[in-house]
C-alpha positions in Angstrom: 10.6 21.2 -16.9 8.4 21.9 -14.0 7.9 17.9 -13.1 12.1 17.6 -12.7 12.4 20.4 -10.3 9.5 18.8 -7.9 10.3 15.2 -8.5 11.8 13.7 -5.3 13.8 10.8 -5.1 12.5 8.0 -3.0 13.8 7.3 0.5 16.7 4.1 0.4 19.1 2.9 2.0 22.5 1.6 1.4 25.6 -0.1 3.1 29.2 1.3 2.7 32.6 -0.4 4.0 34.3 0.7 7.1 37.5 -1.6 8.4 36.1 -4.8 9.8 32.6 -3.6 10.6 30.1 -2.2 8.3 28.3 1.6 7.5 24.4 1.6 7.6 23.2 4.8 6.0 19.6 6.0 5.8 18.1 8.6 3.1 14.8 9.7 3.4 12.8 13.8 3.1 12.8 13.9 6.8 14.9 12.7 9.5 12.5 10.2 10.7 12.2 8.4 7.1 16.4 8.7 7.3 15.9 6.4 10.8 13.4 3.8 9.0 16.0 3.6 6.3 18.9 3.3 8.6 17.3 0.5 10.5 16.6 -1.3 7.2 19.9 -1.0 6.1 21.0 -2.3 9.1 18.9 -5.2 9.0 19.9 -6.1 5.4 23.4 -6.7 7.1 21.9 -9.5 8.8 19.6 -11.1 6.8 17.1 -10.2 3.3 14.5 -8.0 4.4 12.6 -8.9 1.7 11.9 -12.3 2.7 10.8 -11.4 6.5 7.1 -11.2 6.8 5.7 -8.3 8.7 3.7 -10.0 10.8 3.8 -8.9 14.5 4.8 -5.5 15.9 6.9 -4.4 18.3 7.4 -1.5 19.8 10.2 0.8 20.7 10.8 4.6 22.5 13.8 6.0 22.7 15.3 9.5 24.4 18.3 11.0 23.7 19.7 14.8 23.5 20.1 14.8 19.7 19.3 13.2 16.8 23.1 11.6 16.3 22.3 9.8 20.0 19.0 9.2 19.0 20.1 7.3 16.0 22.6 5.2 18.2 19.6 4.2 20.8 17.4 3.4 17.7 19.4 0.8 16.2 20.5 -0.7 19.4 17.0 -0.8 20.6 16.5 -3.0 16.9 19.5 -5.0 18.1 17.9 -5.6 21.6 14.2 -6.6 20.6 16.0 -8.7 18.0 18.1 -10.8 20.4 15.4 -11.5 22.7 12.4 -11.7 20.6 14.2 -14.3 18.6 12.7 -11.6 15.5 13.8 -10.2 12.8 12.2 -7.3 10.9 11.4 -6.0 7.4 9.5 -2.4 8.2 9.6 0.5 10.4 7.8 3.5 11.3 9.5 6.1 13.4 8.0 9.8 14.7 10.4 12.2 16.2 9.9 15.1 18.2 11.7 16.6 21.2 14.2 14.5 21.5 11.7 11.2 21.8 11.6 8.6 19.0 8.7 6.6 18.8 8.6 3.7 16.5 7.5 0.5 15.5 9.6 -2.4 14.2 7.2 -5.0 11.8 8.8 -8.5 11.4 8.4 -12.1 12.4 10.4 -14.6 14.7 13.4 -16.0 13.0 12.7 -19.3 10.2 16.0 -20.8 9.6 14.4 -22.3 6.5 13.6 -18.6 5.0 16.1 -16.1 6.8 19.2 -17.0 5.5 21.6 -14.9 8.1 24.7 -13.3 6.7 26.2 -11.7 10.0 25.4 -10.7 13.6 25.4 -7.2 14.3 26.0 -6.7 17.5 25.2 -2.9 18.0 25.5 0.0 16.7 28.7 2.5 17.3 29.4 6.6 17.4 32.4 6.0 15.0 31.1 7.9 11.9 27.7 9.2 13.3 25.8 11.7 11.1 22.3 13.1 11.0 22.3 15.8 8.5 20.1 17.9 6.2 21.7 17.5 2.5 21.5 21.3 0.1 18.5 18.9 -1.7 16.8 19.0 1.5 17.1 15.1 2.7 18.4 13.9 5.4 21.1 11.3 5.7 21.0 9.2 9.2 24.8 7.2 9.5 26.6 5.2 11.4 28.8 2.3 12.1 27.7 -1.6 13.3 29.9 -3.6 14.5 29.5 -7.0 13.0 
């Protein structure tokens, strides 16, 4: 009975419609695991993170006031080094802390013969932007790409 109350469910991520563009939602025990899922969402829009290779690292610092702005720098930052990097990537690692992200961004440059692309995103919006601590104690990390 003791093992159900502590077990924790795994960080994910997961997509959710919104008009013509698409929700990226993040899920992780802190907000900085919500980011890394968030960005992985987002880059499961465009292509199968599973078949990028982490290879090379790049990477990305970002400011903002709060963690809702911070979110929106993230992912754009993602979109940026993507476009012109040529990249795409597969893992993150982000650190928080006074309004400074930190991260990393693992991936490889684009193989036409192993990234099958779905769309572009083009960046990420404010329209439905949350960063929020759940009653369980995760955080959620949400927002909109235009596609």
């Amino acid at each position: 009975m003791e093992e159900a109350k502590t077990a924790r469910t795994p960080p994910y991520w997961e997509h959710y419609p919104h008009q013509a563009d698409m929700g990226v939602r993040g899920v992780g025990h802190s907000p900085a695991e919500a980011f890394e899922q968030a960005a992985l969402a987002m880059m499961a829009v465009i292509s199968d993170p599973t078949a990028i290779r982490p290879d090379a690292a790049v990477s990305i610092r970002c400011s903002a006031p709060d963690l809702e702005l911070l979110l929106v720098d993230w992912l754009n930052a993602l979109v940026y080094e993507m476009a012109t990097r040529g990249m795409l990537f597969s893992r993150f690692r982000v650190t928080l802390g006074d309004g400074q992200l930190q991260g990393t961004a693992r991936g490889e440059q684009v193989a036409a013969e192993r990234h099958e692309r779905a769309v572009e995103v083009k960046g990420a919006t404010y329209t439905d932007l949350h960063v929020i601590e759940r009653d369980d104690g995760t955080w959620v990390a949400q927002c909109v790409v235009d596609v």
